[in-house]
Backbone as CSV, one residue per row, in Angstrom:
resi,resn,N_x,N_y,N_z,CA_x,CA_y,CA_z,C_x,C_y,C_z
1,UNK,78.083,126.733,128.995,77.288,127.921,129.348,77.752,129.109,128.524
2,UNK,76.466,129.724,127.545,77.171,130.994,126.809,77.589,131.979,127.904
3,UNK,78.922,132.395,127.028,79.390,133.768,128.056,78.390,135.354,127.389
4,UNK,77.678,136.174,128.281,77.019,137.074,127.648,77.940,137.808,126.885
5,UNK,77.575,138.813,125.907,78.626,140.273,125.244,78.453,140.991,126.073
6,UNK,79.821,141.420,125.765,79.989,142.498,126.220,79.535,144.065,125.906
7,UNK,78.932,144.681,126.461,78.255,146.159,125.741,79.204,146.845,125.555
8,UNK,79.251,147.550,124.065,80.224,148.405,123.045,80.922,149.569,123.805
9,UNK,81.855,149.417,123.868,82.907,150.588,124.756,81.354,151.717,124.704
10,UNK,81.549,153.121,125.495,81.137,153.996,125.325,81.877,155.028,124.974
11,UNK,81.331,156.597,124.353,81.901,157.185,123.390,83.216,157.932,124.069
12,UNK,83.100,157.773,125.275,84.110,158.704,125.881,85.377,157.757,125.913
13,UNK,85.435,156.632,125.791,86.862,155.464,125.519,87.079,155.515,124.430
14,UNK,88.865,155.217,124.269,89.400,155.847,122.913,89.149,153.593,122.172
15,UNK,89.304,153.581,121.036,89.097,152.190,120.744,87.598,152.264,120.193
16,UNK,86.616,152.671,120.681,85.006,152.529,120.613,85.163,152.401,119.280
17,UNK,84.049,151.457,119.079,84.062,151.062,117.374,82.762,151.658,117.024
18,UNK,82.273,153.201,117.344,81.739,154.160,116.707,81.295,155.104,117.536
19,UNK,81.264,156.404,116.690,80.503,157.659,117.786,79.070,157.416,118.487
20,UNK,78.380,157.781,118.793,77.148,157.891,119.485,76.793,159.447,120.209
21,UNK,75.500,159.386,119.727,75.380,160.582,120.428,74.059,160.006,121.754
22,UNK,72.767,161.171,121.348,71.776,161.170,122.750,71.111,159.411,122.877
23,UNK,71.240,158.707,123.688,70.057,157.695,123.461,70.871,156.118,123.239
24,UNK,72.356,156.548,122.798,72.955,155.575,122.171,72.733,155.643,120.867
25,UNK,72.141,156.243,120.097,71.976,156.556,119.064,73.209,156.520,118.211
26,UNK,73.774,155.825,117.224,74.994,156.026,116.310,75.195,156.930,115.613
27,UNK,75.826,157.157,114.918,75.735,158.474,114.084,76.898,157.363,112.601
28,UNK,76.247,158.095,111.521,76.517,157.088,110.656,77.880,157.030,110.526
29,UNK,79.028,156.027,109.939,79.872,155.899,110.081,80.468,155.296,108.582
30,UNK,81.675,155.894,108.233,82.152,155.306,107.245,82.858,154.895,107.366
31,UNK,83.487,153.655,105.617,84.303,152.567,106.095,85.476,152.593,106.938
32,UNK,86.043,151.621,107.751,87.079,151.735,108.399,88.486,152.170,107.161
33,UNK,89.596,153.311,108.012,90.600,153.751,106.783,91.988,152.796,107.684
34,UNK,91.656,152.082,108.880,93.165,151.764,109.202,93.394,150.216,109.040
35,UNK,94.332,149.693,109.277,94.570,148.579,109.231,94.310,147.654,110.547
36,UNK,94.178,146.506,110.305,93.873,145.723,111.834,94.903,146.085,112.855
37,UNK,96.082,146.410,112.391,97.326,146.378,113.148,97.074,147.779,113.849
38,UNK,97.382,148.036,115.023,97.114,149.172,115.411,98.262,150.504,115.101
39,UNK,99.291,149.919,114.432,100.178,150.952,113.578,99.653,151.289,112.604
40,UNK,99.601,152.775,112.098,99.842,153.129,110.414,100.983,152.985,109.572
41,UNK,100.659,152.951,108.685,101.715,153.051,107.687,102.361,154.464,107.622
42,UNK,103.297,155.186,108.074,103.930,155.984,108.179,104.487,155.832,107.030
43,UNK,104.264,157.604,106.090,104.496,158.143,104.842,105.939,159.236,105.542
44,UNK,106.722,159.841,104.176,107.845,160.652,104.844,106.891,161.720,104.948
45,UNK,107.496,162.429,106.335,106.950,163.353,106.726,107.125,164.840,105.833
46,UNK,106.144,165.864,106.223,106.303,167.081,104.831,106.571,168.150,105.961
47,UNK,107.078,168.609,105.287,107.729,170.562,105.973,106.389,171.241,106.477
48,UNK,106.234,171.771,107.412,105.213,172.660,108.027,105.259,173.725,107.404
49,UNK,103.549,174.388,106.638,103.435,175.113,105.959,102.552,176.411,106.318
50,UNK,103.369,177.443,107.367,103.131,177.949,108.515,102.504,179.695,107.463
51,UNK,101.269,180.295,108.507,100.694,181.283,107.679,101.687,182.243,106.778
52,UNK,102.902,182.345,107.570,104.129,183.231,107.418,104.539,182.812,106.009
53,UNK,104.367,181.762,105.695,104.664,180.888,104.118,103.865,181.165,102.772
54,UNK,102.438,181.652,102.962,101.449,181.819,102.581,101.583,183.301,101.822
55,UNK,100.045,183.795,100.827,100.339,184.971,100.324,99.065,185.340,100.648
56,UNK,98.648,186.836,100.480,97.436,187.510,100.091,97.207,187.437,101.365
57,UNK,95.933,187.895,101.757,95.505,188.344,102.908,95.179,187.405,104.304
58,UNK,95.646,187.849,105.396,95.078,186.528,106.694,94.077,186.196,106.723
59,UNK,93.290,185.210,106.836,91.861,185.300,107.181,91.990,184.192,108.374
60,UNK,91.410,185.113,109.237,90.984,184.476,110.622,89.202,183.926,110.758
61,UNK,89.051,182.605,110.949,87.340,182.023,110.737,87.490,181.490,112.141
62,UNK,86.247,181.446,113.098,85.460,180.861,113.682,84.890,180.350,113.599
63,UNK,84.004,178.907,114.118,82.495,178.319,113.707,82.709,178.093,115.050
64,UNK,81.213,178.398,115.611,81.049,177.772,116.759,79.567,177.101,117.197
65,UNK,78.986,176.113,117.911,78.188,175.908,118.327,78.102,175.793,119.871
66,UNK,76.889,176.746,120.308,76.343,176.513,121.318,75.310,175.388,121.898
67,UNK,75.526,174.533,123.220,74.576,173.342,123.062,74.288,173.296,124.842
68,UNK,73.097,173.155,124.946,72.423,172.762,126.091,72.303,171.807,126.781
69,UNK,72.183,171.349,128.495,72.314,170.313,128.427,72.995,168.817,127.988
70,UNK,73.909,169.369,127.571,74.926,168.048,127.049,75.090,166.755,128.169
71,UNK,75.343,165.428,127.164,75.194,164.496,128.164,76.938,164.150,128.494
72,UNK,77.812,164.877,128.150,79.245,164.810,128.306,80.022,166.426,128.420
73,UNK,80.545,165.956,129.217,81.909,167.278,129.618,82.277,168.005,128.850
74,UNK,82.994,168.966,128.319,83.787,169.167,126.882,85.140,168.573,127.183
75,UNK,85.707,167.862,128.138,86.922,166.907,127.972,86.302,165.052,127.213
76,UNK,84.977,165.113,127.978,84.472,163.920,127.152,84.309,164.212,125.726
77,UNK,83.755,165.037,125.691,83.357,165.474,124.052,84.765,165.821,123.203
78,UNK,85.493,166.223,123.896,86.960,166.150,123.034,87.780,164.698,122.909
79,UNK,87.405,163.809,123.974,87.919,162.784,124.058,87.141,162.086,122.903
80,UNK,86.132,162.242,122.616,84.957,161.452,121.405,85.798,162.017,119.960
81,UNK,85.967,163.605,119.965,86.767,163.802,118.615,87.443,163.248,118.265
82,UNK,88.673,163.283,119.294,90.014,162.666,119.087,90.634,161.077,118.476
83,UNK,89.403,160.606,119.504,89.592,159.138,119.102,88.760,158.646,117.931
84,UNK,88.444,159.673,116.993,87.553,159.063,115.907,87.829,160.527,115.057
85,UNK,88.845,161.181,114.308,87.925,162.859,114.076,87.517,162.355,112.550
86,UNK,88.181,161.069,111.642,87.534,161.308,110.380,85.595,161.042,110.578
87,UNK,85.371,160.463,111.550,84.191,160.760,112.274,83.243,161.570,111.747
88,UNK,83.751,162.519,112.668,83.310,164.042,112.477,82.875,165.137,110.790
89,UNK,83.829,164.506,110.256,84.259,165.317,109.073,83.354,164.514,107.713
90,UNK,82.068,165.550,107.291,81.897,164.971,105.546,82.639,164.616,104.737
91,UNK,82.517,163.296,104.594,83.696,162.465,103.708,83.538,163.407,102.021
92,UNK,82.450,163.354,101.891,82.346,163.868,100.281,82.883,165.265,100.209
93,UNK,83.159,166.130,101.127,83.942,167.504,101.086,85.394,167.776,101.823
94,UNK,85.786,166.868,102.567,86.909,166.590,103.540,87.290,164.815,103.911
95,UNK,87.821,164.540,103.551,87.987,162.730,104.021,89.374,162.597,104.477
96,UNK,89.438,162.705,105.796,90.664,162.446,106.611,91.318,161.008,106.957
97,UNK,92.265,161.225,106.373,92.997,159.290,106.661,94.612,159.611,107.266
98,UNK,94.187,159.019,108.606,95.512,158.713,108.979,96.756,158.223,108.458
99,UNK,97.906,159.212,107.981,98.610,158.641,107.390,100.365,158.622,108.343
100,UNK,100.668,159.051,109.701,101.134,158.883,110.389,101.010,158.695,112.246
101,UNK,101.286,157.748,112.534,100.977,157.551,113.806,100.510,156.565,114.238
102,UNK,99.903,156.062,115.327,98.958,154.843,115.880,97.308,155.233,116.167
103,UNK,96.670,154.055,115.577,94.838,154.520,115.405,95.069,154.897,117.001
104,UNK,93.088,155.618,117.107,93.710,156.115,118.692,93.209,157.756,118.797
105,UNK,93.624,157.530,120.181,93.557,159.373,120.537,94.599,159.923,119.725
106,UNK,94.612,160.977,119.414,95.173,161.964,118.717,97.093,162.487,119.729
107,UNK,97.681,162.479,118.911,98.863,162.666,119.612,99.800,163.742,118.639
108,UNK,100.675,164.605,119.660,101.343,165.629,119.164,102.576,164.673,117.813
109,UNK,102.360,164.990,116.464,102.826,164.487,115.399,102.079,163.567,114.797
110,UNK,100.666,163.260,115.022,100.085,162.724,114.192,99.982,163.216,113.031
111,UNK,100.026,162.817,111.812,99.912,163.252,110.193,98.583,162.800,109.770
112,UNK,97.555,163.495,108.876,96.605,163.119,108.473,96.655,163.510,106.551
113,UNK,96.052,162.838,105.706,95.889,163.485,104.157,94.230,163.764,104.216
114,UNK,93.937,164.654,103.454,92.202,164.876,103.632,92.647,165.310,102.236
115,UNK,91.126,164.383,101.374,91.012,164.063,100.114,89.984,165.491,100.491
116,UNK,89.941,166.605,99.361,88.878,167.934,99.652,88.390,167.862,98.296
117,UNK,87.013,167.944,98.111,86.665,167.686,96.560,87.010,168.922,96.291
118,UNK,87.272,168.754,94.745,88.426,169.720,93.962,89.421,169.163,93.705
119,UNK,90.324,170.362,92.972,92.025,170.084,93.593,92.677,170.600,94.618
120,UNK,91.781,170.121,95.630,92.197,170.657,97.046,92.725,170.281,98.250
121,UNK,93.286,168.447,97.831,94.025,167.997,98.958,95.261,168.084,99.253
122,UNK,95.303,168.279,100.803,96.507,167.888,101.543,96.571,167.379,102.965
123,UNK,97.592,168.007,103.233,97.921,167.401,104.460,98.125,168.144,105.797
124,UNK,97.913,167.382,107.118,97.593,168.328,108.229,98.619,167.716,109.251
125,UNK,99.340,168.189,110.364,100.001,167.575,111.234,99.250,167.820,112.972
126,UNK,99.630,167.318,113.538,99.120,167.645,115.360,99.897,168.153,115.792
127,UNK,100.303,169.473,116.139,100.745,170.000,117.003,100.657,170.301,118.176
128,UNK,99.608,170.400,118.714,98.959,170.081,120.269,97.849,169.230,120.202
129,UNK,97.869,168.960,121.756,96.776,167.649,121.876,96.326,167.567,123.367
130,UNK,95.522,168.243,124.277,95.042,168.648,125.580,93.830,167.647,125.793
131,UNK,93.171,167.934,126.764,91.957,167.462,127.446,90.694,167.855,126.586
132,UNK,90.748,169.566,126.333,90.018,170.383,125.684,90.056,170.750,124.402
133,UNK,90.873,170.344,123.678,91.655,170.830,122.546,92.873,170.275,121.810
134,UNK,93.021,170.639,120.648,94.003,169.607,119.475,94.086,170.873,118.499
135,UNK,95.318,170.765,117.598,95.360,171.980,116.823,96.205,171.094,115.684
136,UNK,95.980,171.963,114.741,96.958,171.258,113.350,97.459,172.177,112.368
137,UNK,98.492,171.804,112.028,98.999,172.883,110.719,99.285,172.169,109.908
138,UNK,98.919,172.705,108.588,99.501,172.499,107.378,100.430,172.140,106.875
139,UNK,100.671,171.658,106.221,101.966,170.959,105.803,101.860,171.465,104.392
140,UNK,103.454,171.282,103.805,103.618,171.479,102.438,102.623,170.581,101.241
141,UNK,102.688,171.648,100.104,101.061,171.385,99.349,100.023,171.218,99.970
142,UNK,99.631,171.920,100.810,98.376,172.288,101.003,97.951,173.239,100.682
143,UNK,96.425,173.253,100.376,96.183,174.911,99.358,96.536,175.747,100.471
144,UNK,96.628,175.755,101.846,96.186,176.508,103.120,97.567,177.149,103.706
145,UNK,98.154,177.780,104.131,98.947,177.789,104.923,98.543,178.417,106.227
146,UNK,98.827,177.578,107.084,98.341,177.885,108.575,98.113,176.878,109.542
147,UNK,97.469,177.494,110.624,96.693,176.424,111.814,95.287,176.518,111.864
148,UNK,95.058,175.138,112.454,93.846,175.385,113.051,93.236,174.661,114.030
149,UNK,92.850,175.063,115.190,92.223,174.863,116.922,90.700,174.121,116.215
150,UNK,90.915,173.666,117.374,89.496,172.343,117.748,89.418,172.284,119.476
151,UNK,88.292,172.826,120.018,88.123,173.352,121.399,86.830,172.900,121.862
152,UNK,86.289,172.683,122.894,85.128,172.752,123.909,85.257,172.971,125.479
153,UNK,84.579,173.600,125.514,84.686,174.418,126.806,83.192,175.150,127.038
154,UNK,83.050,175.181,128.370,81.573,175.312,129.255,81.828,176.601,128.640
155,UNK,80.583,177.174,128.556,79.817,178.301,128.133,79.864,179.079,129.527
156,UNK,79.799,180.654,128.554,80.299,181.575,129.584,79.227,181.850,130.303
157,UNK,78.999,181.788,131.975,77.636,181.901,132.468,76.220,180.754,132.050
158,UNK,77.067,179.995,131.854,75.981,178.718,131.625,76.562,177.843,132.389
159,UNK,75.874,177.242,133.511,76.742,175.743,134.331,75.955,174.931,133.369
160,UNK,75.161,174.870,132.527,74.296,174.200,131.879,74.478,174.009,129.898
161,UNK,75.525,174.183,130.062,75.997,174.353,128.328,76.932,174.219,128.188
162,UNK,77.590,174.369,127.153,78.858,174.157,126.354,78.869,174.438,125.080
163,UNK,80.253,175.053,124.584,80.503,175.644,123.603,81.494,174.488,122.802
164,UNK,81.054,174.343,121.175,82.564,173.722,120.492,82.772,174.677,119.450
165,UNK,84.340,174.815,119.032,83.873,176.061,118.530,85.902,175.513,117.682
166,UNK,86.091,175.965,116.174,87.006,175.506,115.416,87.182,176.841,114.912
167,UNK,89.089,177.441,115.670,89.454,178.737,115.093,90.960,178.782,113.853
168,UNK,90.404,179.137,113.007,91.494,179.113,111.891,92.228,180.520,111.571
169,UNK,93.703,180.194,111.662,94.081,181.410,110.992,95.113,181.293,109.895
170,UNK,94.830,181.769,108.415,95.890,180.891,107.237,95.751,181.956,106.498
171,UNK,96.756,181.490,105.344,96.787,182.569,104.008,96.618,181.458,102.493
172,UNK,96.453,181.755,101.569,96.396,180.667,100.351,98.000,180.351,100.406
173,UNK,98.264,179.069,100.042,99.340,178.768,99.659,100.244,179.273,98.898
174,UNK,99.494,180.451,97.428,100.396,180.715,96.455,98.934,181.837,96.181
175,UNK,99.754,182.639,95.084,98.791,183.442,94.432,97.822,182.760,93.330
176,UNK,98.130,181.697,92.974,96.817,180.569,92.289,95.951,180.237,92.697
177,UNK,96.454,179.776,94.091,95.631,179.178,94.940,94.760,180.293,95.385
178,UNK,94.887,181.632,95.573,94.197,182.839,96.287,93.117,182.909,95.366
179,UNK,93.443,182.877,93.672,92.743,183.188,93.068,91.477,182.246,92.920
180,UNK,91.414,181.281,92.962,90.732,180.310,92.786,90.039,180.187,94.028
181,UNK,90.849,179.793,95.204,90.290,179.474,96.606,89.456,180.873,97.031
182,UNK,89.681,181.808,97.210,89.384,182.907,98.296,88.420,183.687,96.983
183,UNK,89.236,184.272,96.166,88.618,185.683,94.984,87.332,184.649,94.332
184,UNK,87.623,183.886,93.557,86.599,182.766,92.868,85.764,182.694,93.773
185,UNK,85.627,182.301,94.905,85.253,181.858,96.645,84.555,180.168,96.268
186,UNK,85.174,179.337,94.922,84.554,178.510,95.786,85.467,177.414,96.740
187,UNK,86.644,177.554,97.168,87.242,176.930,98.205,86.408,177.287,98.996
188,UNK,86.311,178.514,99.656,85.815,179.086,100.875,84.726,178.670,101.007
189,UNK,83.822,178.622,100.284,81.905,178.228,100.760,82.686,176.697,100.896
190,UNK,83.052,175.592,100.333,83.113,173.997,100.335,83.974,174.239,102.033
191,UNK,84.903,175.078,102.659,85.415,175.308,103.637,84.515,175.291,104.791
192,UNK,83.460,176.313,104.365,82.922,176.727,105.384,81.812,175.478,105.584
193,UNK,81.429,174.688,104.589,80.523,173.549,104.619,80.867,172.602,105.427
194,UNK,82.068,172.247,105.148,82.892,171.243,106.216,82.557,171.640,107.620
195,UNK,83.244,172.303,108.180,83.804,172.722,109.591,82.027,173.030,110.011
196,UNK,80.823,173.761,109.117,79.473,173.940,110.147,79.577,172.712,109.997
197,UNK,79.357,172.045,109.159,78.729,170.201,109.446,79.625,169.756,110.679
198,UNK,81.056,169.704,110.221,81.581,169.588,111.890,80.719,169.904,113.013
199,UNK,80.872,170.861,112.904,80.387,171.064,114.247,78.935,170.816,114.683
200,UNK,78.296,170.723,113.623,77.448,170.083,113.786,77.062,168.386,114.245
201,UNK,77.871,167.643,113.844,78.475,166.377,114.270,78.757,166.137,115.726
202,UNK,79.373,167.413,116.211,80.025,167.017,117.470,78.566,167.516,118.150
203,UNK,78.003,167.918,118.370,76.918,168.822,118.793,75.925,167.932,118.840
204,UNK,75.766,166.645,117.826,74.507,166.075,118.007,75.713,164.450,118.987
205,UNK,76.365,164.119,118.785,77.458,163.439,119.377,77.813,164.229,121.189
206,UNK,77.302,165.033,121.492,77.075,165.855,123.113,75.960,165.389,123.747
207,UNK,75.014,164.616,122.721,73.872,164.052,123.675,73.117,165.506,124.006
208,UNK,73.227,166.805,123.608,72.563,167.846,124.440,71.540,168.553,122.733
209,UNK,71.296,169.731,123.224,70.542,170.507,122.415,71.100,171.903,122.257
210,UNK,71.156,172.015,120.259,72.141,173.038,120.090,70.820,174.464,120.561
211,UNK,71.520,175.558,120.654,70.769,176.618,121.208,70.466,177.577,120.113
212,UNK,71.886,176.962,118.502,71.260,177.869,117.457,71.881,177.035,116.608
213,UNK,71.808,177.692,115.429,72.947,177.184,114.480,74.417,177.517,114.396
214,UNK,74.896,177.420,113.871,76.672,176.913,113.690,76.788,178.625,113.405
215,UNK,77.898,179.205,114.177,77.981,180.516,114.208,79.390,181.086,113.325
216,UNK,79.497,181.868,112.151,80.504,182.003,111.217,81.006,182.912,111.230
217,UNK,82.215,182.997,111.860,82.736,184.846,111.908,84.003,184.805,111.130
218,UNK,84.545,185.726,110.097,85.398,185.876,109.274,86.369,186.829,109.619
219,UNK,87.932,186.988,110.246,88.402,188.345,109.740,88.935,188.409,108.726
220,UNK,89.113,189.408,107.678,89.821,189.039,106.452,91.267,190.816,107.001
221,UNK,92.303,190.117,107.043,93.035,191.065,107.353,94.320,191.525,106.252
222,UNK,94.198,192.458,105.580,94.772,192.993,104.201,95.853,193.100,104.547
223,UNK,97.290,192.967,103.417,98.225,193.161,103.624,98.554,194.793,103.721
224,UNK,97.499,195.233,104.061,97.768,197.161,103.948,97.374,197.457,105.231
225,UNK,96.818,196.452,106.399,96.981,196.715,107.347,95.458,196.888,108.078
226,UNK,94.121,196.602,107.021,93.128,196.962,106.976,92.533,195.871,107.466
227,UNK,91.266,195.648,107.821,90.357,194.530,108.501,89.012,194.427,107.998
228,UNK,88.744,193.231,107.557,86.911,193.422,107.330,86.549,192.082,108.298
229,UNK,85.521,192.358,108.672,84.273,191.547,109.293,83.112,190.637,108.290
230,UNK,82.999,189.659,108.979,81.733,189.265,108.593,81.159,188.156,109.028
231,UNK,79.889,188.216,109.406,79.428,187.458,110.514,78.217,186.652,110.077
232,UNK,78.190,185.372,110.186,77.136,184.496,109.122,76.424,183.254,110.016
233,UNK,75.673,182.466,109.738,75.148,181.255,110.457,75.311,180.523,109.310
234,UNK,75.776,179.374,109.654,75.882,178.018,108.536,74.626,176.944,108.956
């Protein structure tokens, strides 16, 4: 007597052998980066490359999306990041590969390398890892120095929504890197491409309906003590 299959984990179990968003719907997926074994290959670990390390001016970024109706929590919807985030992320502008830790939910010291088209890769570590939220910093050679938050959480005055929303705060690695990354700006636009598509990813992966587009707020804060704004939709 055949034994029936079993139906494919769902997106909120860590293991699921792909995202899904409204409908069951998949969301496309690229090749697998780990090995059958559920260990990685653990590389030596790199020095944390904290904003304080960095030169030229802070810049603090937001992206956020607002979404309606979602068919998951924002602890489900963080639980969907976690256990999949190269997922999430345009391989052709960001390609994240686990290079310390066990495949899986996301855990405080996980190491990742993200190939960034350009000469713009490096490396990211986990420093926190919640229900709602995961954060990462930089590691040595990275153009970036800094952190950066990955969050969802119910919308303010909405029992009916939810917010995901990715806050960065870094400096260029070196004054080369400023020049090229930030003054040149094209790090920054390929930056800002990533993280809206992110979030865009997670947003159609909520099963719900976004309420706008991907929301872009910039501070750029001068070493003279000065502040500019700027506020964009991706």
């Amino acid at each position: 007597m055949k034994k029936e299959k079993t139906p494919g984990a769902p997106l909120t179990q860590s293991g699921a052998k792909g995202v899904y968003g409204a409908g069951g719907r998949a969301l496309p997926r690229r090749a697998q980066k780990f090995p059958l074994s559920p260990k990685i290959v653990a590389h030596e670990p790199h020095s944390e490359q904290p904003a304080a390390a960095g030169t030229g001016p802070r810049l603090e970024r937001r992206y956020y999306i607002d979404v309606v109706r979602p068919r998951l929590t924002p602890p489900q919807l963080m639980a969907a990041v976690q256990a999949d985030l190269p997922q999430f992320s345009p391989a052709l502008l960001a390609d994240f590969e686990r290079t310390r830790g066990e495949a899986g939910p996301l855990r405080v010291g996980d190491e990742f390398h993200i190939k960034i088209l350009g000469p713009w890769n490096g490396s990211v570590r986990v420093t926190e890892a919640g229900a709602t939220f995961f954060e990462l910093v930089t590691l040595e050679g990275h153009p970036e120095a800094g952190r950066i938050r990955f969050e969802a959480h119910a919308l303010d005055g909405r029992a009916d929504a939810l917010r995901f929303e990715i806050h960065s705060v870094a400096r260029s690695r070196d004054g080369l890197v400023a020049f090229a990354y930030d003054t040149l700006g094209g790090g920054k636009l390929m930056q800002e491409a990533t993280w809206v598509e992110f979030c865009q990813r997670v947003a159609q992966a909520s099963g719900g309906q976004a309420l706008g587009p991907v929301a872009v707020e910039t501070n750029r804060h001068a070493e003279d003590g000065t502040t500019q704004q700027q506020h964009s939709h991706g």
